[in-house]
C-alpha positions, 0 to 999 in steps of 0.5 A: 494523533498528536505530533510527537506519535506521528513523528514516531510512526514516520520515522519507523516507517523510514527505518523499515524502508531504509533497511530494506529497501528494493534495490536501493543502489538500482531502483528509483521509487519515486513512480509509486507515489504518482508523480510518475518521474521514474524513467524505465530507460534509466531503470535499464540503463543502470541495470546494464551497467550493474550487469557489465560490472559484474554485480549480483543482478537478483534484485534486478532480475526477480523485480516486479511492478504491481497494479492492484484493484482495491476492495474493504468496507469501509465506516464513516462516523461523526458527532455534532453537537451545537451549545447556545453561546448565552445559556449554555444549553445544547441546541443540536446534537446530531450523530451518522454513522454509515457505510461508505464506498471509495468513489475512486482506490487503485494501488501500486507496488514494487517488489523483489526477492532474495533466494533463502533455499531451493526446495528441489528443482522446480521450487524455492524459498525467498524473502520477498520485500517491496514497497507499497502505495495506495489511493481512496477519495470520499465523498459523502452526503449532504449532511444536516449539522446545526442549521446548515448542509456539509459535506465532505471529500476525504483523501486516504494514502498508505505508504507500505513496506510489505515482507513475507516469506515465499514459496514458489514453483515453475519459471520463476522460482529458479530464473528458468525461461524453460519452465512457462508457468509459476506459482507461489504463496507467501505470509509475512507483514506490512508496516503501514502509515496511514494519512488521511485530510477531510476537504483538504484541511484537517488530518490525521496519520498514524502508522501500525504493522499488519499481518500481510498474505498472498497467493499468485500464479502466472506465465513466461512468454518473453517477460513474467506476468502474474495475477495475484489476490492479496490481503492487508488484514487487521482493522484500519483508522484512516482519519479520526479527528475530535474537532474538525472546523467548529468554534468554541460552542460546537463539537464536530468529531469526524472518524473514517474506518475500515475493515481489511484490505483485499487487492487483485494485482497484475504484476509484471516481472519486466527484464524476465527476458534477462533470464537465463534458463536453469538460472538460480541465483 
């Protein structure tokens, strides 16, 4: 992908998450991108003084951390070709494409919602909106290219802003720590760049919105805790570069795919103990 596309694809994707941010005046990201420099004692320090100024605390309270599993199928393709340097005719031509599994994937995520309606005591609709980030790392086989073995290590990140529309029950759809179980299902969409390096060289991003779905139920037992099973659908181009590492004689197109994307999360909904019974916000 060429700069100015890439350019276009980052700076939508931070559009998409400066408008609607999680709790953009309370809550700090950064700890979804693994450098862990979130601190969860400044978490709750600045959600005591928002509740001590008064201030709406839905973002707060309807928070939630998501630690996902991963499961996709995922394609590796390449085509070599070597062409004599003096006769100019092709010595090698040399083509693989085969599945391939992620020596290692996990995701982590944030989120929170914004009531829209109740739907009658014990349900509600909601406007849930997070941010996302997930993990894969590739290794191939020794390949066979010209006259040598190569292989190959890629690392794929996406940076994710999920939204969907929620229907929920139980605890957490009206704050109420009377209620101990919840469930919810919800369909929206998720702007997604995609960013991919083969050997810690060459990559290549790009950014695409895809049809995004999930479905949770859960607890109360002094914080809310969730198991969900969610599904980033569509069809996903990690890495695809047409010359990666040769000269002027050899062609090397390396291409990465997959199919979609399926996640079990557990989810905690940290400052649930905050919640006042029959509190709708």
């Amino acid at each position: 992908m060429n700069s100015s596309v890439a350019r276009v694809g980052l700076l939508s994707f931070a559009a998409c998450l400066m408008a609607f941010a999680c709790q953009a005046q309370y809550h700090d990201f950064n700890h979804i991108t693994g450098r862990h420099t979130y601190k969860m004692r400044d978490y709750m320090a600045d959600y005591s003084k928002a509740k001590a100024a008064g201030k709406n605390l839905t973002a707060f309270l309807r928070g939630e951390d998501a630690y996902s599993m991963l499961f996709s199928g995922f394609k590796y393709e390449q085509s070599f070709t070597r062409t004599d340097f003096e006769t100019g005719e092709t010595t090698h031509d040399t083509s693989f494409s085969m599945k391939i599994k992620p020596k290692v994937s996990f995701g982590v995520s944030s989120h929170s919602s914004r009531p829209l309606c109740d739907m009658g005591e014990n349900a509600a609709l909601l406007f849930n909106y997070g941010a996302s980030f997930n993990y894969f790392k590739f290794e191939t086989d020794s390949l066979h290219l010209g006259h040598n073995y190569h292989s190959y290590q890629i690392l794929a990140f996406q940076m994710g802003a999920p939204m969907t529309i929620d229907y929920k029950t139980g605890c957490e759809a009206m704050l109420d720590q009377s209620k101990r179980s919840t469930f919810g299902f919800g369909v929206g969409f998720i702007p997604t760049l995609n960013y991919a390096a083969v050997n810690f060289n060459q990559s290549s991003t790009s950014f695409k919105v895809y049809p995004y779905a999930k479905v949770e139920m859960g607890f109360f037992w002094k914080i809310c805790m969730k198991l969900r099973a969610s599904c980033q659908l569509g069809k996903y181009n990690y890495l695809e570069l047409d010359n990666y590492g040769t000269n002027s004689y050899e062609t090397n197109a390396v291409k990465l795919s997959g199919g979609p994307i399926f996640a079990l999360s557990f989810v905690v909904m940290p400052l649930a103990f905050d919640w006042e019974e029959f509190g709708w916000y």
